[in-house]
N, C-alpha and C positions, 0 to 999 in steps of 0.2 A: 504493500500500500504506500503511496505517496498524497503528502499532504504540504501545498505548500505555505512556505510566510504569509502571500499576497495573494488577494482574488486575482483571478486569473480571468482573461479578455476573450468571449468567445463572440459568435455570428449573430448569437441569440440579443446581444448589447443595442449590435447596428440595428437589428431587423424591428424589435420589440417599439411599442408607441406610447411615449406619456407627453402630454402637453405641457410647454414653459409655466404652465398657471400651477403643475405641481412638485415647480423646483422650490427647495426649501434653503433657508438661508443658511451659509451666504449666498449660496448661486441665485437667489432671488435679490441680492441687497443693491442699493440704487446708487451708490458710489463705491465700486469694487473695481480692480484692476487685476490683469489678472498675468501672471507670470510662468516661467517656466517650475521657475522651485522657491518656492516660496522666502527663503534668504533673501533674494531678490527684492521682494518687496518689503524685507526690515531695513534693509539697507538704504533702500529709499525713500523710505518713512521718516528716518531718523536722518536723512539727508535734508529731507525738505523741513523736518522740524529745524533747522540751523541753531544746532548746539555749539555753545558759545565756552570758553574756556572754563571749569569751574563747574558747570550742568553736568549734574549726576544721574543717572539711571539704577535704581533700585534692578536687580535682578536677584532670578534664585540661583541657588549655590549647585542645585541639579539641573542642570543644562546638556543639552549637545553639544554646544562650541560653536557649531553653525551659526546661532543665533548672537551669540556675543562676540566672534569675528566677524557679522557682519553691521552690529553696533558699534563697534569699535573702530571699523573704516570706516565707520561715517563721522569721527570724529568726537564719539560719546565718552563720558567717564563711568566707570563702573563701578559701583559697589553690591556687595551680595549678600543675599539676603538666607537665612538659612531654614534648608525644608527635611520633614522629621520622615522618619520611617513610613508614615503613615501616605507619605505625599502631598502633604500640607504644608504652609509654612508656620515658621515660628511666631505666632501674630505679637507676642511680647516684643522680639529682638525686632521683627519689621517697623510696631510702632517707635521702638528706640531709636533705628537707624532714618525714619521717616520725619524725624526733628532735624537733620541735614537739609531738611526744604529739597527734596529730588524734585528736578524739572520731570520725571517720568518712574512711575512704579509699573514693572515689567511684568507678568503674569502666566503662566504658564500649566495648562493644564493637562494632567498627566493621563495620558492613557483613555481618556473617557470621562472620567471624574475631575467635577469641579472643585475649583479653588473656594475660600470663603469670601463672596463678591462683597457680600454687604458689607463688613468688615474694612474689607481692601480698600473699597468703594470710600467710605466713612472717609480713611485716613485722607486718599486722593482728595478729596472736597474739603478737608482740617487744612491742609499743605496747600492744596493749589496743584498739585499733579497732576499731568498726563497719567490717565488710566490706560494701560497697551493689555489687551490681550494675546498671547499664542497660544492657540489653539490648532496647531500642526496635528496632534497627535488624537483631538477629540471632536471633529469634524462628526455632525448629524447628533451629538451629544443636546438634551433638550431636559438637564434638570428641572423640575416644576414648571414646565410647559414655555419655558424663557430658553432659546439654544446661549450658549457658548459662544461669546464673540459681541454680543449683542450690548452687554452692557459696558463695556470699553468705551473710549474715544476711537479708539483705534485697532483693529485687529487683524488675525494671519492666519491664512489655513492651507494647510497643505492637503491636494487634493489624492495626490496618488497610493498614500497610507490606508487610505479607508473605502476607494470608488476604484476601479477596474480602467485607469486612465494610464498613459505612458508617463505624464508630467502633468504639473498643474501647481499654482501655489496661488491664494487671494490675499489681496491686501484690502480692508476693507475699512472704511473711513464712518465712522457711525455721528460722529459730529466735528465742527472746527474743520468744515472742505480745505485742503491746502491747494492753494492756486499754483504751489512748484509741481503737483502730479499733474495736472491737469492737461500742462502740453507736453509730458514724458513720451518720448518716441521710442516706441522697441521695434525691435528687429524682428524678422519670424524665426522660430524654432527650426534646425536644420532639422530636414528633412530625415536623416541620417538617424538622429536621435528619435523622432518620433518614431517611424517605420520599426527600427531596430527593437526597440523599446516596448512595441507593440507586440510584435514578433512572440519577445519573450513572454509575455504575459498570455500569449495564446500558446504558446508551447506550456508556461505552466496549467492550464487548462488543460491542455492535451492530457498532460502528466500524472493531474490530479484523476483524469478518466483509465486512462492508459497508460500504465507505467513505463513498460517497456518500448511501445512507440515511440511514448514524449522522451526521452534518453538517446534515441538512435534519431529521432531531431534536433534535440538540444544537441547534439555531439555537431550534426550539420550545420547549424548558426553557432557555435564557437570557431568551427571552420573557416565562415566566411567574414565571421569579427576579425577574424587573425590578417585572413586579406585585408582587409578592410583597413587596418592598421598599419601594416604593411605598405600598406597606396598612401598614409598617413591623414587619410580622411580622420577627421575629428568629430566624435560623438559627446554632448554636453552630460555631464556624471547628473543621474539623477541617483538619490536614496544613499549619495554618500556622505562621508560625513569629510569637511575641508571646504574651502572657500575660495573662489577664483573673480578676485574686482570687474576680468574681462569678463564675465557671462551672468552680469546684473540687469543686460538691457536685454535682454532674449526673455519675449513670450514667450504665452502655454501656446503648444499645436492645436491645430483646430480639428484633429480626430477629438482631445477632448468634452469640446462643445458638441462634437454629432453622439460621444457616448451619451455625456450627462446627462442630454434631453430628452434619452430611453430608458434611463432606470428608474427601475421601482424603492424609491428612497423607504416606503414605510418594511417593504421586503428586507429590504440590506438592515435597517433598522433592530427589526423584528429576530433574525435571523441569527443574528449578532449576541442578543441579549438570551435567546432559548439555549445558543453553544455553552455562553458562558453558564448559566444558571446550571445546563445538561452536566459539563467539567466540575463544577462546583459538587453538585452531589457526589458525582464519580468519586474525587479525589477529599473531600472534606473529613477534617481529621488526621489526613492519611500524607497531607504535604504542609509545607510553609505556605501561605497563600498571604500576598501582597495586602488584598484588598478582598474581602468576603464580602462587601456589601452591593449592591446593586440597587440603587437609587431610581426609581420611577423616573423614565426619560433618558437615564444615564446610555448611551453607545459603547460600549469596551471595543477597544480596538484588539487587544489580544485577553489572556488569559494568563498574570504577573503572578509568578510565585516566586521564592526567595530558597537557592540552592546555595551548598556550600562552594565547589566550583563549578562556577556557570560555564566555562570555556569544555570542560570535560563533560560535563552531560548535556550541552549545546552538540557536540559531536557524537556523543551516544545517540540522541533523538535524532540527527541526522542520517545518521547509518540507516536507522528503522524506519525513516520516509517522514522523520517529522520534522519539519521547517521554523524549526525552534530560533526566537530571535535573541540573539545577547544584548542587550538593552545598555546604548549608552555608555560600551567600556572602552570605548576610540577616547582617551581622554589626553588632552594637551597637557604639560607639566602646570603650565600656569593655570590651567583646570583645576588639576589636583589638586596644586598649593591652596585654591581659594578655596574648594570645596571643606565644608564641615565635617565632620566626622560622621553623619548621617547620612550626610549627600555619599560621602566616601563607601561608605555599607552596601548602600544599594547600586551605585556601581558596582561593585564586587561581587553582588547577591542576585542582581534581580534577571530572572527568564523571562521569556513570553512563551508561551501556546500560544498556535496558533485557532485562530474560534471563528475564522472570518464567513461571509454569507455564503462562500461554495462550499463551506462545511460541513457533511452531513451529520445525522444520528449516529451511523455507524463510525464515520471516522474518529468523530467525539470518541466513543467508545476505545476505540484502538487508540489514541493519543492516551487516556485513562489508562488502559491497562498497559502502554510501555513504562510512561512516569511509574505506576506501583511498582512494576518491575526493579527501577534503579536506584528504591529506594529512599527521596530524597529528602524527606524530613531534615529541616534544618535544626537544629539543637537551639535554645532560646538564647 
């Protein structure tokens, strides 16, 4: 059995019909721009806010790096804010560090699950702060019937973590329009990266149906990357983790707008939440589990438990066909230094399962019985 990270892109995406009137936000919001990966549009965010020498940025101490290299080209100062095991921040140390006056408190929501808005919200309107959301990681997430993103000034979604697209990232302005995006000129997405990109994501489809076909295709498009590189054609890095100044002005491809406008968002939804809940039973009691709760409207993106080494049973579940993601451990030195000791844990600790909407019952099932298999109970 093969099961992978990411939904995987098949014919049924192109062919299937939903009307624009049932895109939900942000894909519905009236000031969004839309990028190829979403770095892109922080970078340009915090470009047009014109931070001035001295102008701090609140951020959290768990981060990918992505986000704060591409804050930091834009000329921001940082300081970090520190988030607990739980995925929360510290709201004590925030309010302390939030006496700095930050031109901007940075926000990040992990996995699906929200940050504490009202809260955050409070301080931002005590200070005088830009409210930013990122919300890369919890896209269709809609705690108490309010989505993610919504209550920011500012917010960021990365599309291709959670929708069956090659690329995509929104930058979305929820108030205080900046008149510097407004005449931003992108370039189109090579054609190279879309197609290629695409590719794989219907090979992992394939893969997910067919094991051994999707393997004697994927072997054929490693093949022709190799040429491909070879000829020194250049494909734009989606889903990695690093920062390139030169590929901030490259849109999303426009296969993403012919997918989005066919999916069944309350499906993907829906689909998402039955995996998680199905894996929770499966495994409850029986692993370290991140986050046991499941908030009405919450989306998970994967399924976070907490191993002793994640790199050696990231490659056990691999072996076995499971698309196990290591969450987060690409970490820059100056990452580390800054991170807290909690932020530091969960780097070192945290998995994902995969739960996504080509997920079925039975695969839940066999993801369950590898995990019992290797044991993974983390010790407290």
């Amino acid at each position: 059995m093969y099961i992978s990270s990411w939904p995987g892109l098949t014919p049924f995406e192109f062919l299937q019909s939903h009307s624009d009137g049932n895109l939900p936000y942000p894909l519905n919001a009236a000031n969004r721009l839309a990028f190829c990966v979403a770095r892109s549009g922080i970078y340009h965010l915090f470009r047009a806010l014109a931070f001035k020498k001295g102008d701090i940025v609140l951020v959290p101490d768990y981060h990918s790096g992505n986000e704060v290299s591409a804050i930091r080209a834009a000329g921001a100062t940082i300081v970090y804010y520190p988030i607990l095991r739980n995925l929360e921040p510290d709201l004590d140390a925030l309010a302390r560090l939030a006496k700095l006056n930050p031109r901007v408190i940075y926000v990040i929501h992990y996995l699906g699950w929200p940050q504490p808005m009202k809260e955050i919200a409070a301080l931002c309107r005590e200070r005088g702060s830009i409210l930013i959301e990122d919300c890369a990681l919890s896209l269709l997430s809609e705690p108490q019937g309010k989505p993610l993103g919504a209550s920011g000034d500012y917010s960021v979604f990365c599309l291709y973590k959670t929708l069956p697209v090659p690329n995509g990232g929104l930058l979305v302005q929820n108030r205080n329009i900046l008149g510097e995006l407004a005449g931003l000129e992108l370039r189109g997405c090579p054609q190279t990266t879309a197609i290629g990109r695409s590719a794989e994501l219907a090979l992992e489809a394939v893969r997910s149906r067919a094991d051994l076909m999707g393997k004697v295709l994927f072997g054929i498009k490693r093949a022709f990357g190799r040429m491909l590189r070879s000829a020194d054609v250049r494909q734009v890095p989606i889903g990695n983790i690093g920062w390139d100044v030169g590929d901030v002005n490259i849109a999303m491809s426009s296969v993403c707008n012919t997918v989005m406008k066919r999916l069944d968002y309350g499906r993907i939804r829906r689909k998402r939440r039955e995996n998680f809940l199905l894996l929770r039973q499966k495994l409850q009691g029986r692993v370290t589990m991140l986050r046991e709760d499941l908030d009405e409207g919450v989306c998970p993106l994967f399924f976070p438990i907490l191993v002793r080494d994640k790199q050696a049973v990231a490659r056990a579940l691999w072996k076995r066909g499971i698309g196990a993601v290591e969450f987060w451990n690409e970490v820059r030195p100056l990452a580390e230094q800054d991170s807290g000791p909690e932020a530091q844990y969960l780097r070192a600790h945290v998995l994902e399962l995969p739960i996504h909407q080509d997920v079925g019952p039975s695969q839940v099932e066999y993801i369950a019985d590898q995990v019992l298999r290797l044991d993974l109970r983390l010790a407290s």
